[in-house]
C-alpha positions as semicolon CSV with decimal commas, in nm:
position;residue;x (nm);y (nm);z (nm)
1;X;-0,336;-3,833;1,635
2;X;0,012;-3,798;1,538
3;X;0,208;-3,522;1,772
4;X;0,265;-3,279;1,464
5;X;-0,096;-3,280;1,365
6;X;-0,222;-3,162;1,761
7;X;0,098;-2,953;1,751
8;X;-0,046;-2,794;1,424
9;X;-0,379;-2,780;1,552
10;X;-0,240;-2,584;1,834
11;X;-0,086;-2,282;1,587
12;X;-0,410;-2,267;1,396
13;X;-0,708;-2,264;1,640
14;X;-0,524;-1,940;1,792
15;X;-0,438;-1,816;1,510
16;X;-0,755;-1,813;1,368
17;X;-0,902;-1,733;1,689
18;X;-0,713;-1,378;1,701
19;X;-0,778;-1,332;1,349
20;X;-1,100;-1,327;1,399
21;X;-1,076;-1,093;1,762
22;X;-0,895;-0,838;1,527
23;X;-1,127;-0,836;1,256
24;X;-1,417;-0,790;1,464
25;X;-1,273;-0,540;1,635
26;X;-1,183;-0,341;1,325
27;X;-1,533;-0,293;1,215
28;X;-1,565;0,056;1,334
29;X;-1,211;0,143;1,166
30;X;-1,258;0,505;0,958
31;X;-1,173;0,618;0,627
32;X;-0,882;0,764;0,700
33;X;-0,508;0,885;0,623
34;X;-0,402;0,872;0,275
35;X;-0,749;0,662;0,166
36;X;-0,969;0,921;0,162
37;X;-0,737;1,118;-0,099
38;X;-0,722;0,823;-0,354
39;X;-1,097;0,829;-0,306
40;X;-1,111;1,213;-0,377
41;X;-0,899;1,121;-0,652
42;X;-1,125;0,828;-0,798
43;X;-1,424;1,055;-0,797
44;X;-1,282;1,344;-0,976
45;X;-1,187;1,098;-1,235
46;X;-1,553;0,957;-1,258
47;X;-1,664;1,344;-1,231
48;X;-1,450;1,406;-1,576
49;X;-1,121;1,452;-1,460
50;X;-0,778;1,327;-1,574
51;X;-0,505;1,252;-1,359
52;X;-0,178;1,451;-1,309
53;X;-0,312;1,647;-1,602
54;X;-0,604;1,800;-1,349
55;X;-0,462;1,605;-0,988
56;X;-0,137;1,638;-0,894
57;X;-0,027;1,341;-0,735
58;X;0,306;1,133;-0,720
59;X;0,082;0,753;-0,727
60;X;0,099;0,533;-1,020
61;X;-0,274;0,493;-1,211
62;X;-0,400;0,118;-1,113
63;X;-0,405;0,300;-0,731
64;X;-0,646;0,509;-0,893
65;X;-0,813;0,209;-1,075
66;X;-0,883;-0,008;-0,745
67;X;-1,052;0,333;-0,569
68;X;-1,226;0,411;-0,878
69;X;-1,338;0,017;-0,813
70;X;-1,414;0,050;-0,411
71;X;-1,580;0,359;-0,494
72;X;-1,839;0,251;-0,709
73;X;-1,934;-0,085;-0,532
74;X;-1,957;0,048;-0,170
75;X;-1,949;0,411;-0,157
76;X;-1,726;0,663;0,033
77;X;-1,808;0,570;0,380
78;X;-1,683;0,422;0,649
79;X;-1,845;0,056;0,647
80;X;-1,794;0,034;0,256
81;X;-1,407;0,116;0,339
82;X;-1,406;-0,155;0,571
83;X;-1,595;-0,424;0,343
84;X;-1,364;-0,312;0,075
85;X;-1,069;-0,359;0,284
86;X;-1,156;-0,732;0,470
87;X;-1,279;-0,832;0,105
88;X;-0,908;-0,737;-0,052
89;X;-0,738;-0,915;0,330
90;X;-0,936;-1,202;0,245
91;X;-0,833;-1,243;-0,102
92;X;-0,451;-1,147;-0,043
93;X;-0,490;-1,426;0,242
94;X;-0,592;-1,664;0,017
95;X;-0,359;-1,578;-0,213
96;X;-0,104;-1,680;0,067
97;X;-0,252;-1,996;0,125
98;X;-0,242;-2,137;-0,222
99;X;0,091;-2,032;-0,257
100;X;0,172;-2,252;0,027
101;X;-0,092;-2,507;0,005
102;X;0,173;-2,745;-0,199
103;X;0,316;-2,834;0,122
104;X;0,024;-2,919;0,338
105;X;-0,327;-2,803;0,440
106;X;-0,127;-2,705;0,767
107;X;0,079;-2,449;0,597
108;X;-0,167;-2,286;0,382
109;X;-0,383;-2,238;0,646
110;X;-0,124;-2,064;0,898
111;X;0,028;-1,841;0,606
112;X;-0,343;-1,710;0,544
113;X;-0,427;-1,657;0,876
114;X;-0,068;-1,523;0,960
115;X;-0,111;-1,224;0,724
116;X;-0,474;-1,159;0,818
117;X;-0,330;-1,138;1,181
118;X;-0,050;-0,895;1,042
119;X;-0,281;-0,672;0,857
120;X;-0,510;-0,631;1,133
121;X;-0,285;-0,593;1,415
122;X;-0,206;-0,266;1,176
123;X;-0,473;-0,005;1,249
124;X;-0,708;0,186;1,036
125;X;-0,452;0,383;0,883
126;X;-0,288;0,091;0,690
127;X;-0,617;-0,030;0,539
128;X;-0,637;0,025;0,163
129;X;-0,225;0,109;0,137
130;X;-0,111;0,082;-0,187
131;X;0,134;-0,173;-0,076
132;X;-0,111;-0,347;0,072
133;X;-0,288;-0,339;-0,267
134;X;0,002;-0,472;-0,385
135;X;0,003;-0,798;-0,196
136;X;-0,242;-1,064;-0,411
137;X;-0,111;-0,961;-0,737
138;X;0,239;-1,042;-0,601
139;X;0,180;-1,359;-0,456
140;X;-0,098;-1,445;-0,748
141;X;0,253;-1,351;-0,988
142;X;0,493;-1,591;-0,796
143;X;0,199;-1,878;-0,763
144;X;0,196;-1,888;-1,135
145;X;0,526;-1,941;-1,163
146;X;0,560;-2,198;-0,867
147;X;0,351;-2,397;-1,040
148;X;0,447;-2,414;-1,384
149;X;0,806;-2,492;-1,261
150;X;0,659;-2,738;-1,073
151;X;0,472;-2,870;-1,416
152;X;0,635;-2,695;-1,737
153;X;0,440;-2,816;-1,987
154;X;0,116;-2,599;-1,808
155;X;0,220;-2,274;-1,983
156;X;-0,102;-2,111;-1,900
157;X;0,021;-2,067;-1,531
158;X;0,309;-1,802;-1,698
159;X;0,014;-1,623;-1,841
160;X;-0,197;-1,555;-1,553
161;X;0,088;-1,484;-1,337
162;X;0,217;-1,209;-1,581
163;X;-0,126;-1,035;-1,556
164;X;-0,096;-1,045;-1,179
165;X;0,280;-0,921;-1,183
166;X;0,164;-0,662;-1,495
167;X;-0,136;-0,545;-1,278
168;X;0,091;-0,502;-0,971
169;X;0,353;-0,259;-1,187
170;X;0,039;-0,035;-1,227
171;X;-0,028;0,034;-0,859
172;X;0,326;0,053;-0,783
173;X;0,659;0,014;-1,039
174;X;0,868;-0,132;-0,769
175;X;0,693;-0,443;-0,797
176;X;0,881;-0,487;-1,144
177;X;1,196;-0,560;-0,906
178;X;1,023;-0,964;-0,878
179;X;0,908;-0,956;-1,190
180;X;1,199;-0,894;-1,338
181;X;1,355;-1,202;-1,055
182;X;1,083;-1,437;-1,143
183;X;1,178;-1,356;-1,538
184;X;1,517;-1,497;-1,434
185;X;1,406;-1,825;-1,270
186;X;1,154;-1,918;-1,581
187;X;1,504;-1,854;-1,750
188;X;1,667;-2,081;-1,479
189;X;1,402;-2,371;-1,466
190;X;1,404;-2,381;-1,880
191;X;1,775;-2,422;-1,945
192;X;1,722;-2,687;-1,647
193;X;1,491;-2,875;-1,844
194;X;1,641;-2,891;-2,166
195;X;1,412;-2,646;-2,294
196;X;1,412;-2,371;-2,531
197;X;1,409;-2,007;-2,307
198;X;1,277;-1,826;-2,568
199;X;0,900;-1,948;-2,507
200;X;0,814;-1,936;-2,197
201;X;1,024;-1,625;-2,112
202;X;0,823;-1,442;-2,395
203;X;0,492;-1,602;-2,273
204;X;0,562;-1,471;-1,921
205;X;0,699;-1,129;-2,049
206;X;0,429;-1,086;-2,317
207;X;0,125;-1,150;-2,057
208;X;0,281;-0,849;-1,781
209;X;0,295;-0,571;-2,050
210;X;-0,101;-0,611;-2,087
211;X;-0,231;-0,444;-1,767
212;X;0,062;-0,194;-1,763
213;X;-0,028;-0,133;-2,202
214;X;-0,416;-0,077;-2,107
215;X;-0,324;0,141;-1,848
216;X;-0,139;0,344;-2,071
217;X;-0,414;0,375;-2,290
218;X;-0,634;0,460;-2,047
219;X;-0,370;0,810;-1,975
220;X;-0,349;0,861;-2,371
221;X;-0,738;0,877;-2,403
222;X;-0,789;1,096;-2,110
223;X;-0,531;1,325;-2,243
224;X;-0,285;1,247;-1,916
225;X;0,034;1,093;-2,094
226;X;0,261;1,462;-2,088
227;X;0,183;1,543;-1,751
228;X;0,203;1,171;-1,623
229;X;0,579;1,187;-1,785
230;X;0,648;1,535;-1,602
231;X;0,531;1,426;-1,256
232;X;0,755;1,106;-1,225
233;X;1,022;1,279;-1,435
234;X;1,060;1,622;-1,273
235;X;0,931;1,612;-0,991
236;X;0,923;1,238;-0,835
237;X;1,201;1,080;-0,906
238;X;1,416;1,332;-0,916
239;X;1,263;1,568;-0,581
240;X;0,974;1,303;-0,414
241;X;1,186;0,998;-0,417
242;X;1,467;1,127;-0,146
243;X;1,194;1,396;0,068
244;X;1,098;1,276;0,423
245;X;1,425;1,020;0,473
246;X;1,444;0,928;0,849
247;X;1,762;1,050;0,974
248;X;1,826;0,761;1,130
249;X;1,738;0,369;0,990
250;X;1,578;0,138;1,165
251;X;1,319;-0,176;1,045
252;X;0,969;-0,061;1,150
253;X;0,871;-0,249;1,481
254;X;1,152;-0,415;1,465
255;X;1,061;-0,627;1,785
256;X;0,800;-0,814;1,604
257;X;1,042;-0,912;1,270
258;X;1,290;-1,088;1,555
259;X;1,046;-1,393;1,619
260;X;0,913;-1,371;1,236
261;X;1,272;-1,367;1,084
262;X;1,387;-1,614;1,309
263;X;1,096;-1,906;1,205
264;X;1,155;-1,790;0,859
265;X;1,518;-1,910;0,858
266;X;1,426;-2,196;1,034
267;X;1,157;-2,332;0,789
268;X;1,365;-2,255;0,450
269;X;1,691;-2,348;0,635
270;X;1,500;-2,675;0,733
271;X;1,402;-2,734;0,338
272;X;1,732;-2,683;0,274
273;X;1,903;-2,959;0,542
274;X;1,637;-3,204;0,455
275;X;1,767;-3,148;0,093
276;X;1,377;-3,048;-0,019
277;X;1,432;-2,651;-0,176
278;X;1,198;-2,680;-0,461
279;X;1,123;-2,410;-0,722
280;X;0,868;-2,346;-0,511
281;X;1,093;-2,268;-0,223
282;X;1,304;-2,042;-0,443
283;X;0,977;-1,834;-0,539
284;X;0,906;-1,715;-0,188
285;X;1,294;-1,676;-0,148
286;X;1,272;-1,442;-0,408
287;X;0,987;-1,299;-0,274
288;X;1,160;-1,232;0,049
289;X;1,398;-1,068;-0,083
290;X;1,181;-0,856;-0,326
291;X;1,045;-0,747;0,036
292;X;1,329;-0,659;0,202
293;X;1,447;-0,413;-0,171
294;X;1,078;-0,260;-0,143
295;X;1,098;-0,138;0,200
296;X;1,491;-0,021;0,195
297;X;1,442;0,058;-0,159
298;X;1,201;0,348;-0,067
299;X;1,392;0,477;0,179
300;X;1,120;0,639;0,410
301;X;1,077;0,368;0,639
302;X;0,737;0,389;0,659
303;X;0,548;0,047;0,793
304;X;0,317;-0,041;0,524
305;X;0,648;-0,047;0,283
306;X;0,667;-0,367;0,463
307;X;0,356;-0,522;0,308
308;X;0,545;-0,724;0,044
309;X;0,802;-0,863;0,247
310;X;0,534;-0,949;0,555
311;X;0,311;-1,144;0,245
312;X;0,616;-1,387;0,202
313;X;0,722;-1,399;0,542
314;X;0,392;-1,520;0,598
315;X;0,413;-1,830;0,316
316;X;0,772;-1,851;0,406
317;X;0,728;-1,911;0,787
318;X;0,494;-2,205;0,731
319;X;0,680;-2,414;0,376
320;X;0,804;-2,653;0,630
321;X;0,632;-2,606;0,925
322;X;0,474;-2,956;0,912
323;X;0,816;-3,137;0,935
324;X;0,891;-2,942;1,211
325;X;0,648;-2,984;1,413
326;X;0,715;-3,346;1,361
327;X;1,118;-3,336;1,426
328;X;1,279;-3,351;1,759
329;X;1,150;-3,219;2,044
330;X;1,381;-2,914;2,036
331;X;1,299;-2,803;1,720
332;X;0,957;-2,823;1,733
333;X;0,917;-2,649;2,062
334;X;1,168;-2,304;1,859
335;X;0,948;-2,342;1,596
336;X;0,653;-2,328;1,791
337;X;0,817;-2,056;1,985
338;X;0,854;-1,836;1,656
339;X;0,532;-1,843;1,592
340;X;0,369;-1,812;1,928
341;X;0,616;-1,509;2,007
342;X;0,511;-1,325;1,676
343;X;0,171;-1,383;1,671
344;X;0,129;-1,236;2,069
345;X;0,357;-0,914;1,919
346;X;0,089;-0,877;1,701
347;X;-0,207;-0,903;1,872
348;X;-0,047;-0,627;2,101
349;X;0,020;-0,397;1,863
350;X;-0,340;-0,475;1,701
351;X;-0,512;-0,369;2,040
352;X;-0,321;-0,058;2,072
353;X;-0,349;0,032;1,731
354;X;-0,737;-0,026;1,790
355;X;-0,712;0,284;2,032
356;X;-0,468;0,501;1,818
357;X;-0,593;0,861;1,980
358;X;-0,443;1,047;1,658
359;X;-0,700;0,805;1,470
360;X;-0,969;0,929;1,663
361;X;-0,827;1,269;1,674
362;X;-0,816;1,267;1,265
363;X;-1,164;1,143;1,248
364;X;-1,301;1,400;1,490
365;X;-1,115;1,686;1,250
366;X;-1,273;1,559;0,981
367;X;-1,620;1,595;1,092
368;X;-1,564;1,932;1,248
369;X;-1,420;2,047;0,935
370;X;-1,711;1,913;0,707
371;X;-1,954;2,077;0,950
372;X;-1,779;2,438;0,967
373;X;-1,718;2,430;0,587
374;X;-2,094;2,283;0,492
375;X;-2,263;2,575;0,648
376;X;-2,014;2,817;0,479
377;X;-2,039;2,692;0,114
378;X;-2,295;2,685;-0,133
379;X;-2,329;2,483;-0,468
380;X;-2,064;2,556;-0,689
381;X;-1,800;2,713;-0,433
382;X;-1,454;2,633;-0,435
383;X;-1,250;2,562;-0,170
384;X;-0,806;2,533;-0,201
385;X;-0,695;2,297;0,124
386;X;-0,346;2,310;0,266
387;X;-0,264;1,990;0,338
388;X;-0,106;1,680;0,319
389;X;-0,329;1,385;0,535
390;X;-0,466;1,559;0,790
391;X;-0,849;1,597;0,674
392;X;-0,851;1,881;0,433
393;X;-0,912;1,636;0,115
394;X;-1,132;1,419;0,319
395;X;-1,370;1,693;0,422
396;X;-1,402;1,827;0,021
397;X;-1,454;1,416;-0,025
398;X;-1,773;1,417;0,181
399;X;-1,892;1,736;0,060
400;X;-1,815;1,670;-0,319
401;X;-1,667;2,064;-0,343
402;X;-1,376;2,078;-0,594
403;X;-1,070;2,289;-0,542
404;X;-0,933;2,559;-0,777
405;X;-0,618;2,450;-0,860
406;X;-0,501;2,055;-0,914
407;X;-0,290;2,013;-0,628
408;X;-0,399;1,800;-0,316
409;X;-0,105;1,886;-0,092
410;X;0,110;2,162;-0,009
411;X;0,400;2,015;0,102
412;X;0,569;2,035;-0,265
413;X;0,623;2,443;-0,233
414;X;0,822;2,406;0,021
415;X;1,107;2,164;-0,010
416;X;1,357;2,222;-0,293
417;X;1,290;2,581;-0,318
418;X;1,562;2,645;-0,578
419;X;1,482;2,422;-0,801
420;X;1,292;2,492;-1,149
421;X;1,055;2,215;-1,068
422;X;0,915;2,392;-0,773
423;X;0,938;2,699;-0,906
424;X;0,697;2,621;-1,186
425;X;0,460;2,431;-0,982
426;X;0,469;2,762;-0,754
427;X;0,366;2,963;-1,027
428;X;0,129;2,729;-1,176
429;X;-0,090;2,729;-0,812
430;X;-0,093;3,093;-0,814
431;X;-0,175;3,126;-1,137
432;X;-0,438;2,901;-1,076
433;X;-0,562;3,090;-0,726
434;X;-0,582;3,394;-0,924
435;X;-0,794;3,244;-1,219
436;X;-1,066;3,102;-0,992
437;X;-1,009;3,260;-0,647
438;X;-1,164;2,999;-0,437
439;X;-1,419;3,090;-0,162
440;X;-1,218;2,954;0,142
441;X;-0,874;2,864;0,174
442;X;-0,871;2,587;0,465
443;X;-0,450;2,626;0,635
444;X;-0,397;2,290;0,865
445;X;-0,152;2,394;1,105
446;X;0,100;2,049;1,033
447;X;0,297;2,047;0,726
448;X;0,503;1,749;0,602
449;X;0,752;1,624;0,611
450;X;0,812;1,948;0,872
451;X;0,675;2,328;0,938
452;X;0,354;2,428;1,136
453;X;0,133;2,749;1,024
454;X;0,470;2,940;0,980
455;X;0,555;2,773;0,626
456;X;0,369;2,994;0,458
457;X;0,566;3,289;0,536
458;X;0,831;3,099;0,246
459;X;0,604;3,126;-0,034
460;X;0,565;3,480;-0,065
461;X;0,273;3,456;-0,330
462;X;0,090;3,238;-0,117
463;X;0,127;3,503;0,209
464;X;0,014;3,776;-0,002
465;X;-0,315;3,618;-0,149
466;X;-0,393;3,520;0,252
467;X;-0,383;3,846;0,257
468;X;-0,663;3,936;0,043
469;X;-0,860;3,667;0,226
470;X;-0,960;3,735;0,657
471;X;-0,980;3,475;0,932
472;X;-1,319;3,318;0,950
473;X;-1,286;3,040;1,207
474;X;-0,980;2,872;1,384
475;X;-1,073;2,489;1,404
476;X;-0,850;2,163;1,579
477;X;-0,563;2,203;1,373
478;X;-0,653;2,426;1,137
479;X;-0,750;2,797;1,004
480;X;-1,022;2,875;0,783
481;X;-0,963;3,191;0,556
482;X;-1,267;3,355;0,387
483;X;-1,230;3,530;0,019
């Protein structure tokens, strides 16, 4: 056997090895974190309700799509969560490989199993995140237009790449960022050719307005356009978009980028020396640097913002990894090194994030709460939570109990407090507390993106309908009030 083929052998067989130790060890992972309120979400909506119009929420409406999806094939528990999940990894791995299949059975292999290894290593809390969701349309989007660069004439490759890149705008808009790069390289690779732009840049651009134009359909016949327009208009991108900024940057787990950056460079920069940088090259290029706008670009720093980038990296790591194994010595043995260092990162962080305690923690408050509210409630209560992720939603989610008013979370009356935006959102809770007075009003003691049980004392309407209500039960983390 030729050295680069044992070499190979000797990235994949572990790396498939701890793919498979993580996933088996993730079958017991929860429904948990910010799942369980797109759920909530999904079955309002199947229950008759619109979005933003009766939910208030800052995510875009495919999120709502794809839970409306998991929902109705494998239920709100915890093992159809996970079969959802490894189903959605398997595909966004595969994704991965046939984006990097082009350059050798060796490299679409280790970019699949690379990502499944980085998803995994992740914890329960980044299963289902939306920009995690986000992952197979965008490599589906820049595999479409790999390959008809790599073959013009095959036009129908623009097509089902726009519906991938179209279908990604709808779970999240910054994935228009690539789109909008990948318009410019079918641009590029046409003037190249000798070929008029006007075709295939309208093919391309035609096919993503589909998912986002059936989408917006969707809003318009459940009567959710206006207040679709006045979330992201008044309130997100003007108040959402800059709350819960880390004081101070840094690039999440930054440890574990080092060995992954580094075999990144080394792999394009060794395409680039050997004078091979095809259009295919300049796809995941693009894509890496898609990655690296989505996380900055968001500017909360939070580690599943890294999903896009960590999708490339992934395809990117492994375009020339078969050459390199076969250069000198030296080179093979950094290579190797890259990937050996980064894949032993991650299997570290997967085992502690296996053990999270604030996983466990979360679950536990979940159950508590559905028990203490369950014996309180009967059909056709109401219930207002005060939360943002901390089980409030997930509890009403097991019980099916709907609240009083349309907002999930709490945290928007207290940021911005001059503004008219909060102001009117203030009034329109209260107004909506005093129309159906719910039976229980559940306060979790941690607000986001700060303030314990104390924040209510700066939303004086709030503080004076508590009082009308008395304590019924202090839980883990929260206080049940009683009408």
């Amino acid at each position: 056997m030729k050295r680069s083929s044992i070499l190979g052998a000797a990235v994949v067989v572990p790396l498939a090895g701890l793919a498979g130790r993580l996933a088996w060890g993730s079958r017991g992972w929860p429904l948990v974190h910010d799942a369980p309120l797109m759920h909530y979400i999904a079955w309002r909506i199947g229950d008759g309700a619109a979005p933003y119009r009766d939910l208030f929420d800052m995510n875009f409406p495919g999120v709502y799509l794809l839970h409306t999806l998991a929902l109705g094939l494998f239920g709100a528990g915890d093992a159809g969560w996970r079969v959802f999940d490894l189903a959605w990894l398997a595909a966004t791995s595969l994704a991965a490989a046939a984006l990097a299949a082009a350059w050798g059975g060796f490299a679409a292999a280790g970019a699949g199993l690379f990502f499944a290894v980085y998803h995994l290593a992740g914890g329960a809390w980044q299963a289902g995140q939306r920009d995690f969701l986000l992952c197979p349309f965008l490599l589906l989007g820049a595999l479409g237009v790999a390959r008809w660069a790599e073959r013009p004439a095959a036009r129908a490759s623009l097509v089902w790449a726009g519906l991938a890149l179209g279908a990604a705008i709808t779970v999240k808009p910054h994935a228009g960022l690539l789109a909008a790069a990948l318009v410019g390289l079918v641009a590029v690779v046409a003037r190249r050719d000798g070929g008029a732009l006007a075709v295939p840049v309208g093919i391309f651009a035609a096919a993503m307005v589909v998912a986002p134009a059936v989408v917006v359909a969707w809003l318009a016949a459940k009567g959710a356009l206006a207040a679709w327009r006045e979330i992201v208009f008044d309130y997100l991108l003007p108040l959402y978009a800059r709350l819960g900024r880390p004081e101070r940057w840094t690039f999440h787990r930054w440890h574990v980028w080092i060995p992954i950056a580094a075999g990144v460079l080394l792999s394009l920069g060794s395409a680039l020396v050997r004078r091979r940088f095809t259009a295919r090259h300049a796809v995941v290029a693009l894509g890496l640097a898609y990655g690296v706008g989505h996380y900055f670009g968001q500017g909360k720093g939070w580690e599943y913002h890294l999903y896009p980038l960590a999708a490339f990296a992934a395809v990117a790591l492994f375009a020339d990894a078969s050459r390199l194994l076969a250069s000198r010595a030296a080179v093979a043995a950094a290579f190797l090194a890259c990937v050996t260092l980064s894949s032993v990162l991650l299997g570290l962080k997967g085992v502690e994030a296996a053990e999270a305690p604030w996983i466990a923690a979360k679950a536990r408050r979940v159950s508590a709460l559905v028990a203490d509210l369950d014996r309180r409630l009967a059909p056709g209560d109401l219930v207002q939570v005060l939360d943002t992720t901390d089980a409030g939603i997930h509890a009403l989610l097991r019980l099916r109990v709907r609240q009083p008013t349309r907002f999930l979370y709490d945290f928007h009356f207290y940021h911005d407090r001059d503004s008219p935006a909060i102001a009117r959102l203030r009034a329109e809770f209260l107004a909506a507390l005093d129309a159906q007075p719910p039976k229980l009003i559940v306060l979790f003691e941690v607000g986001w993106p700060a303030g314990r049980y104390e924040r209510v004392e700066g939303f004086e309407g709030l503080r004076h309908r508590l009082a009308a209500y008395r304590v019924d039960r202090r839980g883990d983390g929260y206080i049940i009030y009683a009408r």
